[in-house]
N, C-alpha and C positions, 0 to 999 in steps of 0.2 A: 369878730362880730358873731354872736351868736344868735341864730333863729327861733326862736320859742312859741310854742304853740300851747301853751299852757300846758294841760295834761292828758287833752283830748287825741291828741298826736292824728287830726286832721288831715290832710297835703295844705301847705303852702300851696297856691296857686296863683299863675298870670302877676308876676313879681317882679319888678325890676331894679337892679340898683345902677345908677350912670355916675361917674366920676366920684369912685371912692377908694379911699384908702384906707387901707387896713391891714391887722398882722394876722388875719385868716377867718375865716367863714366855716361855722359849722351848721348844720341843721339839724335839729333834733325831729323834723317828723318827716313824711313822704313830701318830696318836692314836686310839682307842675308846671309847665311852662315859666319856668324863670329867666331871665337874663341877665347878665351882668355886661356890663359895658363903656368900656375906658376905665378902667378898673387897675389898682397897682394892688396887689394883695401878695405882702408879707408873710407868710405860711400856709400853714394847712386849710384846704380846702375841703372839705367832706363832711359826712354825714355820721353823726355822733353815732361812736360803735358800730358805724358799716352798716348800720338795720333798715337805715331810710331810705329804699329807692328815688333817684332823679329822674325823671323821661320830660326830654327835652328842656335840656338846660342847654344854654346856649351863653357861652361867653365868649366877646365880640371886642377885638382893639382891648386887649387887658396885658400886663406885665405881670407872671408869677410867679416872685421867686422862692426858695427857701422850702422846705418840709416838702409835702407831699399831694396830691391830692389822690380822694380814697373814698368810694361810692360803690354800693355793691354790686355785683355781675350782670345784673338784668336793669340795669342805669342806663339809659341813654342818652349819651353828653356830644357837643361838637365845641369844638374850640378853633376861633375862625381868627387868624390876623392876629397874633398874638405869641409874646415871648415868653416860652416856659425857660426858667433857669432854678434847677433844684436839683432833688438827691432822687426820689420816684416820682413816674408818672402811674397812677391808678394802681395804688396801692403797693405793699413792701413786698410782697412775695407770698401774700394769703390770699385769701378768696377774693378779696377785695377788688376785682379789677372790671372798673363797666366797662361796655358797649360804647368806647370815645371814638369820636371821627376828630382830625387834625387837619385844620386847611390852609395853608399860607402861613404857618408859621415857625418860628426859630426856636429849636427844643436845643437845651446845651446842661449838657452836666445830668444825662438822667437817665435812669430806666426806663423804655417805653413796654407796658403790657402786653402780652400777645391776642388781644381780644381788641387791643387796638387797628383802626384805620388812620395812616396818614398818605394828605395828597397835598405835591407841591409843599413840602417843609425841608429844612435845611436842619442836620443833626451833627451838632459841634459837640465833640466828645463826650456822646452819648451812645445808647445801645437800645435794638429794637430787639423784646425777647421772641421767639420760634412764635408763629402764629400772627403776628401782625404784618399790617398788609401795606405794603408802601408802594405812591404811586406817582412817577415821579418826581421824587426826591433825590435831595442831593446829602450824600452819605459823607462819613469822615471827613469833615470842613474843620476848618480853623476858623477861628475868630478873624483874623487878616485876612481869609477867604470872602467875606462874607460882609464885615461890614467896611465903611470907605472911610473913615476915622483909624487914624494908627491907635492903637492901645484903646480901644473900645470893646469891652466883654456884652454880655448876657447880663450881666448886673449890675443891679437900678443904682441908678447914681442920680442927683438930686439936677435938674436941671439938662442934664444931657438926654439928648435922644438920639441912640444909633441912626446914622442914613445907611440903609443897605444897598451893596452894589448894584449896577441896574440889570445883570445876567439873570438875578433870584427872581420872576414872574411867576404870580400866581395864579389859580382858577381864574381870576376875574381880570387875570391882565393888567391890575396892577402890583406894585413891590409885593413881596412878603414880609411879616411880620406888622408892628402896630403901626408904621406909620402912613399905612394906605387902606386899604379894603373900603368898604360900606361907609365908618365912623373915622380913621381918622386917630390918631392920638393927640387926644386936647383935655387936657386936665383943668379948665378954664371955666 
């Protein structure tokens, strides 16, 4: 899905998309107060060539797997209840990396940014680079670790929804990952 702001390259503002799916979101201009929410997205997440600053994007109860997501350094994102499963988080190793906070959720298969914050996530062979702050979280999990389904991964599968074990609580005291927080995973 690509964002277009014609030529004016405006910000997007106060934008929400609820129960979509798709193989990735770009934005081609400044973003504002956007959400995403119950959301399954299929690739890359970011901002066409890294130029467009996000401040306060906020995605809420969303699965993403696959590519990367990639927003420039002074971007400020949270990603709340939610399963990251891909190759990087916030960017490949350039400049690319915002200002993300991480709350209750299951990051598996990924590079986490050192410009990142996570609190309360569970990191299944993944890695947090020097600088990022983690708080408690649960490090080196397995997938058996973590979800209460034998042979259940981080990867969307059509009708399955992991149940996570009930050890993983988060800020709000309930589960981690999509199927509890604020929203809920319901694609309905």
């Amino acid at each position: 899905l690509d964002l277009l702001n014609d030529s004016d390259r405006n910000p997007i503002t106060n934008f929400t998309v609820t129960k979509c799916r798709t193989s990735g979101f770009y934005f081609y201009m400044p973003s504002e107060n956007i959400q995403l929410q119950q959301c399954l997205i299929q690739g890359t997440l970011a901002s066409w060539s890294g130029n467009h600053v996000a401040t306060n994007f906020v995605m809420e109860n969303c699965w993403k797997e696959g590519s990367y997501i990639n927003f420039p350094a002074t971007s400020t994102i949270t990603i709340r209840n939610s399963i990251m499963h891909y190759r990087y988080i916030n960017g490949d190793g350039s400049n690319f990396n915002s200002m993300t906070t991480y709350e209750n959720c299951i990051i598996a298969n990924a590079t986490v940014s050192g410009n990142s914050s996570l609190d309360h996530c569970v990191l299944i062979s993944s890695t947090a680079a020097t600088g990022t702050t983690l708080t408690d979280c649960w490090t080196g999990m397995n997938y058996s670790d973590v979800f209460a389904e034998a042979g259940v991964t981080s990867a969307y599968v059509e009708g399955v929804v992991p149940t996570v074990q009930s050890q993983f609580v988060g800020t709000d005291n309930t589960l981690i990952g999509i199927t509890d927080g604020t929203l809920g995973w319901n694609t309905q």
